[in-house]
LUMLUMLO-357333 format. One record per residue (C-alpha): x, y, z; residue in one letter. Coordinates in Angstrom, 2 decimals. Layout:
N
+---------+---------+---------+------+
!      px !      py !      pz ! rest !
+---------+---------+---------+------+
!       X !       Y !       Z !    A !
...
+---------+---------+---------+------+
% end
This chain:
200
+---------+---------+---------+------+
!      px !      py !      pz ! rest !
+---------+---------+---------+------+
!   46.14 !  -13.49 !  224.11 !    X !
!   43.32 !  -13.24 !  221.31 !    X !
!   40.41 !  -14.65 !  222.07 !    X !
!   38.71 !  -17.49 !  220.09 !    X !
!   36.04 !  -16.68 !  218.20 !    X !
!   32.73 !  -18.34 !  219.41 !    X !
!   31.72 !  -20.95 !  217.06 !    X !
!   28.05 !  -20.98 !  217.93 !    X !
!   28.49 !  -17.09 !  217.08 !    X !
!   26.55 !  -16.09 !  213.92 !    X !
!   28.03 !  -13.49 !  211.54 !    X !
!   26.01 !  -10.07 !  212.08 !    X !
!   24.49 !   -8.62 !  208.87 !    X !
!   24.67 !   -4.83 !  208.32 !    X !
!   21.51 !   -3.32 !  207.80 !    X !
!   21.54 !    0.14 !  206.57 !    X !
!   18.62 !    2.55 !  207.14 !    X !
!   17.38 !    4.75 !  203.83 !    X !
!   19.38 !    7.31 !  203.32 !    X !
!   17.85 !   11.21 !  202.99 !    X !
!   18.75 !   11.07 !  198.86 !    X !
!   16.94 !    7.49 !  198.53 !    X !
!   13.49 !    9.40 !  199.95 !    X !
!   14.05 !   11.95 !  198.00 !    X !
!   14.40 !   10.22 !  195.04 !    X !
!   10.72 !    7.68 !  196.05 !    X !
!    9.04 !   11.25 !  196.77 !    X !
!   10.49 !   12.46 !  193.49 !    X !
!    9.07 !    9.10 !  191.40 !    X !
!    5.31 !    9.16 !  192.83 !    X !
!    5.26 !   13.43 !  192.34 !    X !
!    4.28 !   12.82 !  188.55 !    X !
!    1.65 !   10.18 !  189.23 !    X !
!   -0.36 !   12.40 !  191.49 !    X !
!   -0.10 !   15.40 !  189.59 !    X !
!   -1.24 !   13.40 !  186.43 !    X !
!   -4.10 !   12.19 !  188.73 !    X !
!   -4.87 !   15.31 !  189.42 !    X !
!   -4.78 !   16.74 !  186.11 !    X !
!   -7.24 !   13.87 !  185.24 !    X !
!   -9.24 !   14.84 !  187.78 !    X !
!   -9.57 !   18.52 !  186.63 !    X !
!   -9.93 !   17.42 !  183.09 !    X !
!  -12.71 !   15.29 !  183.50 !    X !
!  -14.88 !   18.11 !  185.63 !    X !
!  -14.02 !   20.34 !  182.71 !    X !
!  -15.30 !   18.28 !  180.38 !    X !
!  -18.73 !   17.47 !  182.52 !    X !
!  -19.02 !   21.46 !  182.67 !    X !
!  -18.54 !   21.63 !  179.31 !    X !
!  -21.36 !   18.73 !  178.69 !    X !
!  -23.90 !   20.47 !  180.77 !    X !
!  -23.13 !   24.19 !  179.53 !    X !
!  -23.80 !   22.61 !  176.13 !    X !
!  -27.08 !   21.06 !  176.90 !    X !
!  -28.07 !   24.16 !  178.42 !    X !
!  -27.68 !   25.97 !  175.55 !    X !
!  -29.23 !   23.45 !  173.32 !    X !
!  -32.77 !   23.24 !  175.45 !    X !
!  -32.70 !   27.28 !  175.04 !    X !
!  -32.19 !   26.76 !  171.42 !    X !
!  -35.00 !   24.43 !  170.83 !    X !
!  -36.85 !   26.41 !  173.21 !    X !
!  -36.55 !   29.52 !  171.55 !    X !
!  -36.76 !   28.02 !  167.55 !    X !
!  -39.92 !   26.58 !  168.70 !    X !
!  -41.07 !   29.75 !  170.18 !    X !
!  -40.11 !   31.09 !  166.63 !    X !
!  -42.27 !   28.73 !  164.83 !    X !
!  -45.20 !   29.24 !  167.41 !    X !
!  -45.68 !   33.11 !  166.66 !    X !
!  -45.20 !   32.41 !  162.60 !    X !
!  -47.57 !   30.42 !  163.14 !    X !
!  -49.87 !   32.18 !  164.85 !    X !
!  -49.09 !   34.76 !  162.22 !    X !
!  -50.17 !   33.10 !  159.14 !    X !
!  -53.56 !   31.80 !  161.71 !    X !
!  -54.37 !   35.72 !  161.17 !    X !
!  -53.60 !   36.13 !  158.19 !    X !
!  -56.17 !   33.45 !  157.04 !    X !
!  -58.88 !   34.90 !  159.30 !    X !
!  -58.23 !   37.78 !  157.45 !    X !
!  -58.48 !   36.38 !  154.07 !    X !
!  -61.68 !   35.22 !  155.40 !    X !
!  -63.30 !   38.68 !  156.39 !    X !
!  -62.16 !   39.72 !  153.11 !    X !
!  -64.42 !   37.18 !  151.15 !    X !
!  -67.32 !   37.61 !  153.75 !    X !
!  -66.74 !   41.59 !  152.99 !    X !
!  -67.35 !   40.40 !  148.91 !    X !
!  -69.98 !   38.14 !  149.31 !    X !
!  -67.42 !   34.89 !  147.97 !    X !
!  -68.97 !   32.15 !  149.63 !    X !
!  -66.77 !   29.89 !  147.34 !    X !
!  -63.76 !   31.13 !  149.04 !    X !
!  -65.77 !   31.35 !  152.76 !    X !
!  -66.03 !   27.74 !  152.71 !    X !
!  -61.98 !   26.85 !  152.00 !    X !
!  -61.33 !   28.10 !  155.38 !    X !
!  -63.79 !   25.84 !  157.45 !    X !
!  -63.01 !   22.10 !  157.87 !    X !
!  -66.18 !   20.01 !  158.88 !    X !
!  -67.95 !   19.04 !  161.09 !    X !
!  -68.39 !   22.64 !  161.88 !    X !
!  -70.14 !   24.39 !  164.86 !    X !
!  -71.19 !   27.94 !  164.37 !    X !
!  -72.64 !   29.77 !  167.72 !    X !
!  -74.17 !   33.13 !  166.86 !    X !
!  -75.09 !   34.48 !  170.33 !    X !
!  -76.26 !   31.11 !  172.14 !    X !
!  -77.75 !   29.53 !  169.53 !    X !
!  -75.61 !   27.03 !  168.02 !    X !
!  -75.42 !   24.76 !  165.04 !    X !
!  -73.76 !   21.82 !  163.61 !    X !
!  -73.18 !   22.04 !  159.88 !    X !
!  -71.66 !   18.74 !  158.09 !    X !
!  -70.63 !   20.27 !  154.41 !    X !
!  -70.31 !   23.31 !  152.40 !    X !
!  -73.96 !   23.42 !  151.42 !    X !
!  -75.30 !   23.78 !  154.38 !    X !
!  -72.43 !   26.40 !  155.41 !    X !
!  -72.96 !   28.51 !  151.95 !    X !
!  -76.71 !   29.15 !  152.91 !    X !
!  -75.41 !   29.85 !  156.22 !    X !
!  -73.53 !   32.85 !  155.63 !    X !
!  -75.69 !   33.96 !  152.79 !    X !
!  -78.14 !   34.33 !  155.55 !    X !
!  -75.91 !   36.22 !  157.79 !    X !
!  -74.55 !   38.53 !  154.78 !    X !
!  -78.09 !   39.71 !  153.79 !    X !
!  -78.79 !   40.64 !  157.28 !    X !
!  -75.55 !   42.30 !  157.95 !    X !
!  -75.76 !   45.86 !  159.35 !    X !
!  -77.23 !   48.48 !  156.51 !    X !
!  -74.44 !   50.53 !  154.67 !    X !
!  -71.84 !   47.69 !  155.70 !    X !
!  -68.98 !   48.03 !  153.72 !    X !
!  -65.95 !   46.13 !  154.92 !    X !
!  -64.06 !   45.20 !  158.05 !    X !
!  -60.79 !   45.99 !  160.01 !    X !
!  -59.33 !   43.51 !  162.76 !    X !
!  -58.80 !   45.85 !  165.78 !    X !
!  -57.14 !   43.00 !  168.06 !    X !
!  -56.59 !   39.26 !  168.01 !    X !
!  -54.72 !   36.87 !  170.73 !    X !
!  -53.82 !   33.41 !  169.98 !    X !
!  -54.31 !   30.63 !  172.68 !    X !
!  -53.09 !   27.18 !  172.44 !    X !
!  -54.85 !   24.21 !  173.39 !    X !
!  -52.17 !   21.96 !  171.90 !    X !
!  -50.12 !   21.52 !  169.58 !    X !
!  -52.66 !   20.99 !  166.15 !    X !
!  -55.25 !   23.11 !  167.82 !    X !
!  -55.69 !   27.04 !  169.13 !    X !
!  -58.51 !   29.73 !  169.29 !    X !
!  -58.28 !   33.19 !  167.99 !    X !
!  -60.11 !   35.49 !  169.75 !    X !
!  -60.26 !   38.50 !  167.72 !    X !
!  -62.63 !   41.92 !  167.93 !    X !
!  -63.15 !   43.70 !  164.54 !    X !
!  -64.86 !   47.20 !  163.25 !    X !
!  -67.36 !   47.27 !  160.30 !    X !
!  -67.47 !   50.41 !  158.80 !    X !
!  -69.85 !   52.20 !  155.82 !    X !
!  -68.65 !   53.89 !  152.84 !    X !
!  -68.20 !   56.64 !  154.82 !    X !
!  -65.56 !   55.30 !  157.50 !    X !
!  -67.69 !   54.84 !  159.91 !    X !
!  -68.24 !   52.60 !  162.44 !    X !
!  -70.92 !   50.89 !  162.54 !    X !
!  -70.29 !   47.68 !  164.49 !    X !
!  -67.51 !   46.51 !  166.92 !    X !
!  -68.04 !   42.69 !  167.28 !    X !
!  -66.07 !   39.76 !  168.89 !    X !
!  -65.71 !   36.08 !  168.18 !    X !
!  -63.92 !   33.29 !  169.46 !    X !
!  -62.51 !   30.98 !  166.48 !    X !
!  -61.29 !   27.66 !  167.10 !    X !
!  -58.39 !   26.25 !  164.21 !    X !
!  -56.88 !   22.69 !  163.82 !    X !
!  -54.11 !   21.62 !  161.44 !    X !
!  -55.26 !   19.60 !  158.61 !    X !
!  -52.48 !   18.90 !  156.57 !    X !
!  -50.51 !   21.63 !  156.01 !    X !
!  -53.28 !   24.23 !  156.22 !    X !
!  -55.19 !   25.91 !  159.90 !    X !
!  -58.82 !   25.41 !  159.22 !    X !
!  -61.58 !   26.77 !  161.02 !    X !
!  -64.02 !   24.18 !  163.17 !    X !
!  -65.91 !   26.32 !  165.42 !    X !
!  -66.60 !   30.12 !  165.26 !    X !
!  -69.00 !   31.97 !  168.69 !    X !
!  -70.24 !   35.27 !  168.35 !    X !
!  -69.73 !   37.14 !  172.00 !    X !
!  -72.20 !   39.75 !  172.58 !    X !
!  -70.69 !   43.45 !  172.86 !    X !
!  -71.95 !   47.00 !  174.03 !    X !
!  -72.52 !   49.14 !  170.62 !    X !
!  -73.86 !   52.18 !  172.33 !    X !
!  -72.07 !   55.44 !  170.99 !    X !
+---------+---------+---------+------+
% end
């Protein structure tokens, strides 16, 4: 005889574990997300290379243009102390005095001076050119170094020949010439004589 079915008995529910294709197919649906992640990832540490490669290369840009504009400048600094032998070498005290800005302090061997204006530096260096060493002639840089102090102001220290109408020289001096920026020009503020061994 069949039996009666319990009526207190509750219906059972089939429950059906995830099959091997349903994993698959989850696996399958987050693969893209973390290889996009990823891809992210890598793209952003490219681009931070990238940054910092760039900046690199910018600071030795800078560094070098300004290295650039340092030695023109120290260039056209010579130049003018040049231009400036040349009119001491003619006697053009009108031209001496466009390369001094004043105050000015002139040291000739410990014993310095203050001149305030072109006056008193005119009769200055006529004094020096009439007692400049007989047969003098003109005079030749022989070596000059450039050293900063900042960025409007540097000294020149430069040694220079005199030499007779005959070739000769006759005097091997040094000085140590101090330039600022006024404007757009390097003028002189401060020139010292540094004693040197003349013996032939």
């Amino acid at each position: 005889m069949q039996k009666m079915k319990d009526k207190n008995q509750k219906p059972m529910i089939a429950v059906s574990k995830p099959t091997y294709y349903m994993k698959k197919l989850i696996l399958l649906l987050f693969i893209p997300f973390i290889s996009f992640s990823q891809v992210q990832k890598k793209e952003m540490n490219m681009n931070q290379m990238m940054k910092k490669k760039m900046e690199v290369q910018m600071k030795k840009k800078i560094a070098s243009n300004s290295q650039k504009m340092k030695k023109i400048t120290e260039k056209k600094i010579i130049e003018r102390w040049e231009e400036y032998s040349k009119a001491f070498e003619y006697s053009d005290f009108d031209k001496i005095k466009t390369y001094f800005t004043f105050p000015v302090t002139l040291s000739l061997f410990d014993n310095p001076i203050v001149i305030n204006n072109e006056d008193e530096l005119i009769k200055f260096y006529k004094q020096i050119r009439t007692n400049v060493q007989d047969g003098y002639k003109y005079s030749k840089l022989k070596k000059s170094r450039v050293v900063w102090i900042s960025k409007n102001i540097c000294v020149l220290d430069a040694t220079y020949s005199r030499f007779n109408d005959d070739y000769e020289n006759i005097f091997t001096g040094r000085g140590i010439y101090m330039y600022k920026k006024v404007g757009n020009s390097w003028q002189m503020f401060s020139m010292s004589g540094i004693k040197m061994n003349n013996k032939k």
